[in-house]
KEPA-379831 format. One line per 2 residues: number of its first residue (from 0); for each residue x, y, z of C-alpha. Coordinates in nm, 2 decimals. Layout:
<nodes>
NUM	X,Y,Z ~ ...
</nodes>
This chain:
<nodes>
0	0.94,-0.07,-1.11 ~ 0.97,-0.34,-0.82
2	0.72,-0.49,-0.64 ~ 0.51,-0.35,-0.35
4	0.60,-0.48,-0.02 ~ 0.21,-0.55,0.03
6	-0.08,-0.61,-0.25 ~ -0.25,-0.33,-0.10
8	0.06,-0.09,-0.02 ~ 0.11,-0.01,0.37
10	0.34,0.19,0.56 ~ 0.37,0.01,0.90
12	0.50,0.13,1.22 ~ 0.51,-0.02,1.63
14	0.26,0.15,1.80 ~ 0.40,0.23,2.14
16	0.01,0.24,2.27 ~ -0.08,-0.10,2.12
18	0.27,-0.24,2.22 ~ 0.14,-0.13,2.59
20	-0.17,-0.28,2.55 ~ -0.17,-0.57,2.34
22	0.19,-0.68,2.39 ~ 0.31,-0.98,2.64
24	0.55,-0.89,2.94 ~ 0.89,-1.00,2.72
26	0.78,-0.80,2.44 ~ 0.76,-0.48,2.61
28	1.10,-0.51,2.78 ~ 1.30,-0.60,2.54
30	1.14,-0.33,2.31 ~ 1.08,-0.06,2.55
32	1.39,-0.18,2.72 ~ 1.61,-0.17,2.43
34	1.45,0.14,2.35 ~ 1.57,0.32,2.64
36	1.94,0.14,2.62 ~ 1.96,0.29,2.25
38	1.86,0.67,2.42 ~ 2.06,0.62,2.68
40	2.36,0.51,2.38 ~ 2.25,0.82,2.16
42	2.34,1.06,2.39 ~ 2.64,0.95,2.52
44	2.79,0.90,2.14 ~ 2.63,1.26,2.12
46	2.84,1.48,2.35 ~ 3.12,1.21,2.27
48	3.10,1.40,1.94 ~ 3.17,1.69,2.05
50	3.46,1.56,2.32 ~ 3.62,1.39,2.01
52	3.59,1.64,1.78 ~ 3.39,1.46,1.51
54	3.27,1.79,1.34 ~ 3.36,1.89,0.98
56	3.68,1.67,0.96 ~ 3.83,1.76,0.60
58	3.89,1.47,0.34 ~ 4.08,1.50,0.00
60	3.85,1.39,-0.27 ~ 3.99,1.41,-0.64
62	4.18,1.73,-0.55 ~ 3.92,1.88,-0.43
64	3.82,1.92,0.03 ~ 3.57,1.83,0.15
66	3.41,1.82,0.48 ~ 3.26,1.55,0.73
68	3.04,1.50,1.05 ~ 3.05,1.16,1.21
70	2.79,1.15,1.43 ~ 2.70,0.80,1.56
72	2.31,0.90,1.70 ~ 2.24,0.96,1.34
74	2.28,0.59,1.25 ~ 2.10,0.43,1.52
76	1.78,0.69,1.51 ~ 1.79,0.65,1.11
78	1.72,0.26,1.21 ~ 1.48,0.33,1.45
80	1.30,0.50,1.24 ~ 1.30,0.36,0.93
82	1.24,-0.01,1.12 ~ 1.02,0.06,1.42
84	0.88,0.41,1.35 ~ 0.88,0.84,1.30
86	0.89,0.84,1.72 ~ 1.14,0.56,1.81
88	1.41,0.74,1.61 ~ 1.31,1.12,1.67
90	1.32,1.13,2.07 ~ 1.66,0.94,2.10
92	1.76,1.24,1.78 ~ 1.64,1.48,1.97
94	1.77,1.40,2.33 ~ 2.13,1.35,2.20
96	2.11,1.69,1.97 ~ 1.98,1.85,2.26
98	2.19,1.70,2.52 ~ 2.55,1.77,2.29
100	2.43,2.14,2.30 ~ 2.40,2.19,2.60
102	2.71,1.96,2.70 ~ 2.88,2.22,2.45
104	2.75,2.54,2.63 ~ 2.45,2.67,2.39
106	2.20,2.82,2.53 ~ 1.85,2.65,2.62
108	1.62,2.81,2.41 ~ 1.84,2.74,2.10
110	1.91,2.38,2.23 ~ 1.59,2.26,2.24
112	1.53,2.45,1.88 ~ 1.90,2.31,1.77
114	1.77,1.91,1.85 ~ 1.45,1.93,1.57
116	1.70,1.92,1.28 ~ 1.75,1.51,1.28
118	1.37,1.47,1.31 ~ 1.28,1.70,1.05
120	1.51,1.45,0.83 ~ 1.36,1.16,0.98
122	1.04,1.27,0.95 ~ 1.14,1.37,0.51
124	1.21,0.96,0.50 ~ 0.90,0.88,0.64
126	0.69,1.08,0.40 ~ 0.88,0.90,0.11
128	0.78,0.60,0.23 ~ 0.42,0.67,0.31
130	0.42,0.81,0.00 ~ 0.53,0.58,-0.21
132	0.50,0.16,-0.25 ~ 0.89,0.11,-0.23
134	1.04,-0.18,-0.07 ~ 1.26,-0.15,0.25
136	1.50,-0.44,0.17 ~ 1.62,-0.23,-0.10
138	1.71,-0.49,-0.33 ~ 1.55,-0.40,-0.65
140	1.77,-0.08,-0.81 ~ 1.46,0.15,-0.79
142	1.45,0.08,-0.41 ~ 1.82,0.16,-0.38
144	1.80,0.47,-0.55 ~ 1.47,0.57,-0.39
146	1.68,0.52,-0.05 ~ 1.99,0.75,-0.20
148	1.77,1.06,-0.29 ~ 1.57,1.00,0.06
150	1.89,1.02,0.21 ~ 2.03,1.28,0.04
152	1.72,1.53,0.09 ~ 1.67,1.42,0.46
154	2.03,1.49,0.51 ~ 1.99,1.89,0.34
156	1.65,1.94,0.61 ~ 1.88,1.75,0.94
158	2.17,2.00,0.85 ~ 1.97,2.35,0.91
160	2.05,2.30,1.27 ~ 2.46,2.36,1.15
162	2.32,2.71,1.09 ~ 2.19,2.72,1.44
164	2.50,2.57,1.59 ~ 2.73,2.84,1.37
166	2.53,3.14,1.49 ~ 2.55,3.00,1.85
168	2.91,2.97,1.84 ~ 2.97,3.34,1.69
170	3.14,3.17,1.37 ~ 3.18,3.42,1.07
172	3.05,3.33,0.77 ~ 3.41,3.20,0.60
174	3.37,2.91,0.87 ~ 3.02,2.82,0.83
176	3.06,2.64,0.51 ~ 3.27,2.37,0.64
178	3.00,2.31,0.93 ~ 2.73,2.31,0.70
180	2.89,2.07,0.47 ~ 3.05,1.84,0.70
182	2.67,1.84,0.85 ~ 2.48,1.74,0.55
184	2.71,1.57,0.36 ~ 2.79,1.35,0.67
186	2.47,1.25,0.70 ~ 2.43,1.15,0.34
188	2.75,0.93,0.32 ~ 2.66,0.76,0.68
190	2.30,0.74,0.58 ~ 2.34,0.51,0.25
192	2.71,0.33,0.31 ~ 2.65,0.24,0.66
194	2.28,0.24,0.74 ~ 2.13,0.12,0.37
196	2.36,-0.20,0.39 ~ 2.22,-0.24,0.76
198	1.88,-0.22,0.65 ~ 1.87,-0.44,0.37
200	2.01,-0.73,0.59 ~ 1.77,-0.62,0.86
202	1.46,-0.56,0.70 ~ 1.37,-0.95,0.52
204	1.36,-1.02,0.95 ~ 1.14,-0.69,1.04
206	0.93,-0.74,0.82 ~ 0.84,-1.15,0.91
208	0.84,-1.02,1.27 ~ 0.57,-0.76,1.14
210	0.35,-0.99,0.98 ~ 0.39,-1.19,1.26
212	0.26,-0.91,1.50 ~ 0.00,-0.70,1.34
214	-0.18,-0.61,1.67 ~ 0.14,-0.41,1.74
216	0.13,-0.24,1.47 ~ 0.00,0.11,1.30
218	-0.10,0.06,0.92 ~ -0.09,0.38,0.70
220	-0.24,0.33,0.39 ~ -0.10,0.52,0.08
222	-0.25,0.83,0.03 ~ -0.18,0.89,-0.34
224	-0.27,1.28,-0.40 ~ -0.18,1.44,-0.05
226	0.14,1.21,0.04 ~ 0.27,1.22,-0.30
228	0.22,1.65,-0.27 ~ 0.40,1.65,0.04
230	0.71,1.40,-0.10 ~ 0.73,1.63,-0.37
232	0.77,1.92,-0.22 ~ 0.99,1.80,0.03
234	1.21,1.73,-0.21 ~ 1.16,2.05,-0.43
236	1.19,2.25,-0.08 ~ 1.58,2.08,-0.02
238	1.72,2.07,-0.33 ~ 1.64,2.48,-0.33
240	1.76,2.52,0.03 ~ 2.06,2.29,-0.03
242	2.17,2.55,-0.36 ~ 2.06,2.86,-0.16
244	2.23,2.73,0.12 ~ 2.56,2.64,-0.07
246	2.60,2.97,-0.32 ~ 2.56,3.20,-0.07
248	2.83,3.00,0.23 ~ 3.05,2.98,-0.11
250	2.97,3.33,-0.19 ~ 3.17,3.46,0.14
252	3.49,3.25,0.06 ~ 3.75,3.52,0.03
254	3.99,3.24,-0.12 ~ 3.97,3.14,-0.46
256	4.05,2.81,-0.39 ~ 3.82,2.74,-0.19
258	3.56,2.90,-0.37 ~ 3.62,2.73,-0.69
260	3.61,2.37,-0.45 ~ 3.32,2.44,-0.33
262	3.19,2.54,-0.66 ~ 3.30,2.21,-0.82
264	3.13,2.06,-0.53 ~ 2.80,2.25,-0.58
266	2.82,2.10,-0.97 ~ 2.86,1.75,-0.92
268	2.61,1.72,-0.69 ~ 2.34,1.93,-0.84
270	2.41,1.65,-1.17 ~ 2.30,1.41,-0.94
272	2.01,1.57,-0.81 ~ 1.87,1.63,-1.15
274	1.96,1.28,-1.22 ~ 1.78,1.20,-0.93
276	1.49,1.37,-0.98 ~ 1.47,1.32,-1.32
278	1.41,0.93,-1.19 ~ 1.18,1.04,-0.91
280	0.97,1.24,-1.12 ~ 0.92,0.90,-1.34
282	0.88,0.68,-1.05 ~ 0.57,0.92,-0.93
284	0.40,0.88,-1.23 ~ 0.42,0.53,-1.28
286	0.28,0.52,-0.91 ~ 0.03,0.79,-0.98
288	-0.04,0.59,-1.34 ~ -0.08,0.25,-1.13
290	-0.29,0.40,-0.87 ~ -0.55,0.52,-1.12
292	-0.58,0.26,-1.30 ~ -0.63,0.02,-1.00
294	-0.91,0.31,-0.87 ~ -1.04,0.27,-1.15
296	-1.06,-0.12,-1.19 ~ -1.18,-0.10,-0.85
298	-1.49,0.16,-0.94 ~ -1.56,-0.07,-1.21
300	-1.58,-0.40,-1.05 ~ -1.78,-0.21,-0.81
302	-2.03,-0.06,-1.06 ~ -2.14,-0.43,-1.24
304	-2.08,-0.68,-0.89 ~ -2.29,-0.76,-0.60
306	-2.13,-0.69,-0.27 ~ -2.21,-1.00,-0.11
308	-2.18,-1.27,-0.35 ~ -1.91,-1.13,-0.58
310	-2.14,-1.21,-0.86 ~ -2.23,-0.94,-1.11
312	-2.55,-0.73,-1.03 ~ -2.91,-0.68,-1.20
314	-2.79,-0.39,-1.40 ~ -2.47,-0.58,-1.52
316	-2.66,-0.88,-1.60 ~ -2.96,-0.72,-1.77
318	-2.70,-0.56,-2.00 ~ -2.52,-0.91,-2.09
320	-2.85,-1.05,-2.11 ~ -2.89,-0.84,-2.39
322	-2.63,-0.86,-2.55 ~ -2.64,-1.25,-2.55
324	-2.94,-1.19,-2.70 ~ -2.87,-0.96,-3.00
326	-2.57,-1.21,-3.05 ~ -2.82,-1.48,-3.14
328	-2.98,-1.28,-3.36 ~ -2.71,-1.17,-3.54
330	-2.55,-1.45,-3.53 ~ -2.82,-1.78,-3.53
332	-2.58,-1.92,-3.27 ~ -2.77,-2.11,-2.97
334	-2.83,-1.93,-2.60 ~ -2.95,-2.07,-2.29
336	-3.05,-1.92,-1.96 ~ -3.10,-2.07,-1.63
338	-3.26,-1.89,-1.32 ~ -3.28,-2.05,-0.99
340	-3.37,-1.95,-0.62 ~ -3.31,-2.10,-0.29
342	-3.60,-2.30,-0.15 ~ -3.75,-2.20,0.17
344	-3.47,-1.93,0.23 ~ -3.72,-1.75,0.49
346	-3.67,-2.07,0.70 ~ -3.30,-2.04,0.69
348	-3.32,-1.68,0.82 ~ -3.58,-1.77,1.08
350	-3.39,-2.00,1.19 ~ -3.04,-1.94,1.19
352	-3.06,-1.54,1.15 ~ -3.00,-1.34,0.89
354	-2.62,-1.33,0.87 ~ -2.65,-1.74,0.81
356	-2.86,-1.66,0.51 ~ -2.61,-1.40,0.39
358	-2.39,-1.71,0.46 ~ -2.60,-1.92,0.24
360	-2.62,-1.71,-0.09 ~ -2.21,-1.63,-0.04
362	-2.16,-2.02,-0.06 ~ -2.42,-2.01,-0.36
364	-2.21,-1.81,-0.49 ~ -1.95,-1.97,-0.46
366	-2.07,-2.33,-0.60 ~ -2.21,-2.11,-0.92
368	-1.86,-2.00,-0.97 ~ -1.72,-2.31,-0.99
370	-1.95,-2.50,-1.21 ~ -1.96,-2.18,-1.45
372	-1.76,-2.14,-1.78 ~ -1.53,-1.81,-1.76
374	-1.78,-1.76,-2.09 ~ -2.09,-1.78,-1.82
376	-2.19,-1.46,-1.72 ~ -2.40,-1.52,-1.35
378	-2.52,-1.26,-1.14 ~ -2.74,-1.22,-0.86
380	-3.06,-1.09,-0.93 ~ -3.27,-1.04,-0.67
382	-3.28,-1.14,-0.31 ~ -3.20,-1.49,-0.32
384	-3.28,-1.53,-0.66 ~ -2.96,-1.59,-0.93
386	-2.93,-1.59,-1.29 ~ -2.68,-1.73,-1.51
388	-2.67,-1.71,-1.91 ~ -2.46,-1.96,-2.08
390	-2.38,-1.84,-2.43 ~ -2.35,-2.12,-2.73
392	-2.49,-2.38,-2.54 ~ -2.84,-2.53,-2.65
394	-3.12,-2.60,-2.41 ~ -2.97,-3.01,-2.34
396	-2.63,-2.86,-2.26 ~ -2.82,-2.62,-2.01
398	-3.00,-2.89,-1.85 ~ -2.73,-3.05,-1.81
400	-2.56,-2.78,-1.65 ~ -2.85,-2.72,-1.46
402	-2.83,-3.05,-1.26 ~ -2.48,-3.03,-1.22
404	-2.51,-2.70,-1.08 ~ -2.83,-2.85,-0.83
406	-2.65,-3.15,-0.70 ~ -2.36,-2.95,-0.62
408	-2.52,-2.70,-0.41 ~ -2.75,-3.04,-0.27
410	-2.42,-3.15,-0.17 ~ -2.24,-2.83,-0.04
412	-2.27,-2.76,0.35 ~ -2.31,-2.38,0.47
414	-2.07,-2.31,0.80 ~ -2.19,-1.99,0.99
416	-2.14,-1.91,1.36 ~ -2.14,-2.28,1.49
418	-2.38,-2.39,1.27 ~ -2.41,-2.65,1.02
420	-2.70,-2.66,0.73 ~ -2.79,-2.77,0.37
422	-2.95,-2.58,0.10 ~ -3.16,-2.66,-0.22
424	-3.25,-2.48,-0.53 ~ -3.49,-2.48,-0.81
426	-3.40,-2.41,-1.12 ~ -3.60,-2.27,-1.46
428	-3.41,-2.34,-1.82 ~ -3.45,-2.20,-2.11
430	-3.27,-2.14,-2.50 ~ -3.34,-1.84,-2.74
432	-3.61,-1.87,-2.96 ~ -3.68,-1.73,-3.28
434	-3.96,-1.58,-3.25 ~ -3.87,-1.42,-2.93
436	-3.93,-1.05,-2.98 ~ -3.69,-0.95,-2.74
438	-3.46,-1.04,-2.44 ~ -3.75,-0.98,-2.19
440	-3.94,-1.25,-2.39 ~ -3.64,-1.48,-2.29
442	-3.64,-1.40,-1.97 ~ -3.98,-1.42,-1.87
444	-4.02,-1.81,-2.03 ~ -3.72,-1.86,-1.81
446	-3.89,-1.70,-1.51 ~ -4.20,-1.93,-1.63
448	-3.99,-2.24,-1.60 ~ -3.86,-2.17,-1.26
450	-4.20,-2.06,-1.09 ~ -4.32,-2.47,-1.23
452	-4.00,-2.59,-1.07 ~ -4.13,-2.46,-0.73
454	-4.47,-2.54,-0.79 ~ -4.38,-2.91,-0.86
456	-4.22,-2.96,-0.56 ~ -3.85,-2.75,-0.56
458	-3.53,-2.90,-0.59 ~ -3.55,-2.97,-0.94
460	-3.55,-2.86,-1.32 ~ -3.78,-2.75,-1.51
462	-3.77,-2.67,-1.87 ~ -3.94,-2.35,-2.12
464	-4.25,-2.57,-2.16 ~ -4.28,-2.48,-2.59
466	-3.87,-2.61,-2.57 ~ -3.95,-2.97,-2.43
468	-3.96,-3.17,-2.75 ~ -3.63,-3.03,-2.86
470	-3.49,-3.15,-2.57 ~ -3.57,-3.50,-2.67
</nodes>
């Protein structure tokens, strides 16, 4: 499966609102500008559709007829769309569709019904994408294919207003079929030989230009259970209205010809679209598969870590704490623990405020982290209070560790909202015994050596008192 265009996956769009707000002078004329130039462009190619007769003009393919609508509007909304956004494609759609009708003598009502077939199709792409982490370059073969059934689905929903524009003009049913088909399958070829090549070229540029921009912009994040419904049954919904749709136009074909054309038609493509959705129904649920599992990494992490400092939490660390200790026993392999606190942290919040003290046990944190063994299993405790176990490591290793870890933070400066400040901690040490009864017994001579540490004047080291001589 390729890549996701983002880490966290995002459909983006240009927000017209934030454009007008946040955007500088140039940037809202040539955008809005171009905007309008590309409506303007839409509707002209739109009646010059109709004036040129671009509608249902039959092709020989294989043997067999088949039938195509150029319709110009189609590629440049399409872009719009899929570059800028759901409304910069639909309202140039709909003002050409509208504006041909009427240029072409339908009546109102029907016009302004006729123009919401392109945006429904618009809007079919834009669900897939919301829906989905696929790429927009459409250089990986999953992202090509993804386009070519968006395309081809999008293409069924935009042709429903050939039924409107048959019944408008009085055609009998022999004559729809070529409209319909011309529709649909017009906008399919256009969609991924002209407009796919477009896009790939275009989009590496967008997409810099996006990055580049982000107070323009409208993130959607994916919504994996109610997108992924609605992308499903978009594309369950056209592949039924594109066979209802195509037996019952082929059914009133009083030549045989035709109707076995048609028929051949109707075959070829329905192979695809179980090819198609064969491949789409296996692209879902590695997305759905990926989604889980990351929802659940992401439940976990939550469940053992502190949200501040990143660390692992009391619960997480009284559970490793144990387990490091029923290891020793098991085992007779050595065990240290060191538990340290920041000295005079109420000064730091008096002084600085409370967010510099959330400051101070982040950068703790952090200096913790990088002295640690990927073995070390550290965690904040309590307040400003941190513990970190060190498994096969005897009580000198631990002091040693210890002092590395307390010139380090000596040494480390705390940045937070203009201001500048130092930090010290005191630190308690102590190994497994054997004649500790249990983890808490560890713990507690740990604790022991920490509350001396502070007593004997902070910023420094103290060892489990009974543990000194082993030291030596």
């Amino acid at each position: 499966m390729s890549k996701p265009e983002a880490l966290t996956p995002q459909y983006r769009e240009l927000s017209p609102s934030r454009l007008w707000r946040n955007g500088s002078l140039g940037q809202k004329a040539g955008l809005f500008g171009g905007w309008l130039a590309l409506l303007a462009l839409c509707v002209w190619l739109g009646i010059g559709s109709v004036v040129w007769g671009w509608s249902g003009i039959p092709f020989e393919f294989g043997g067999v007829a088949v039938y195509l609508t150029v319709y110009p509007p189609l590629l440049i909304c399409l872009l719009l769309t899929l570059t800028l956004g759901w409304w910069w494609g639909a309202i140039p759609a709909y003002c050409a569709t509208v504006s041909l009708a009427l240029y072409a003598g339908m009546p109102l009502s029907w016009a302004l019904l006729f123009g919401l077939a392109n945006p429904l199709g618009f809007a079919v792409m834009v669900i897939g994408y919301r829906a989905t982490a696929m790429r927009r370059d459409l250089r990986g073969l999953t992202d090509l294919l993804f386009y070519v059934q968006q395309s081809f689905v999008a293409a069924v929903f935009g042709s429903s207003g050939a039924l409107i524009w048959s019944y408008t003009n009085g055609y009998d049913r022999t004559a729809v079929l070529p409209v319909w088909q011309g529709w649909w399958l017009g906008a399919f070829v256009q969609s991924v030989v002209l407009v796919g090549p477009v896009m790939a070229a275009l989009w590496p540029r967008i997409r810099r230009w996006q990055d580049a921009h982000p107070q323009l912009l409208r993130e959607t994040r994916i919504r994996s259970r109610k997108t992924l419904l609605g992308l499903l049954a978009s594309v369950t919904l056209g592949v039924l209205t594109y066979g209802y749709a195509t037996t019952g136009l082929a059914d009133a074909q009083v030549n045989l010809d035709a109707l076995r054309q048609t028929m051949w038609i109707f075959y070829w493509v329905f192979v695809v679209i179980v090819l198609f959705i064969a491949f789409f129904g296996y692209q879902l649920f590695l997305h759905w598969q990926q989604t889980q599992d990351a929802l659940l990494a992401e439940v976990q992490k939550l469940a053992i870590t502190d949200g501040l400092t990143g660390l692992l939490n009391r619960r997480e660390a009284d559970r490793r704490l144990a387990a490091e200790w029923q290891r020793t026993q098991r085992s007779g392999h050595s065990a240290s623990m060191v538990m340290l606190d920041i000295d005079h942290f109420k000064q730091i919040n008096d002084k600085y405020g409370h967010p510099a003290g959330d400051a101070a046990l982040r950068r703790l944190a952090g200096v913790i982290m990088s002295v640690a063994r990927t073995v070390d299993s550290a965690a904040r405790y309590g307040g400003e209070e941190f513990l970190i176990v060190l498994p096969n490591t005897s009580l000198r290793g631990a002091h040693a560790f210890a002092e590395r870890l307390r010139e380090e933070v000596e040494a480390s400066v705390v940045k937070h909202d203009g201001h500048s400040f130092q930090m010290r901690v005191s630190l308690g040490v102590a190994a497994v015994r054997d004649d500790d009864a249990s983890c808490e017994r560890w713990l507690s001579r740990t604790d022991q050596a920490l509350y001396r540490a502070k007593q004997g004047g902070r910023n420094r080291t103290e060892l489990d008192v009974p543990a000194v001589e082993n030291l030596a």
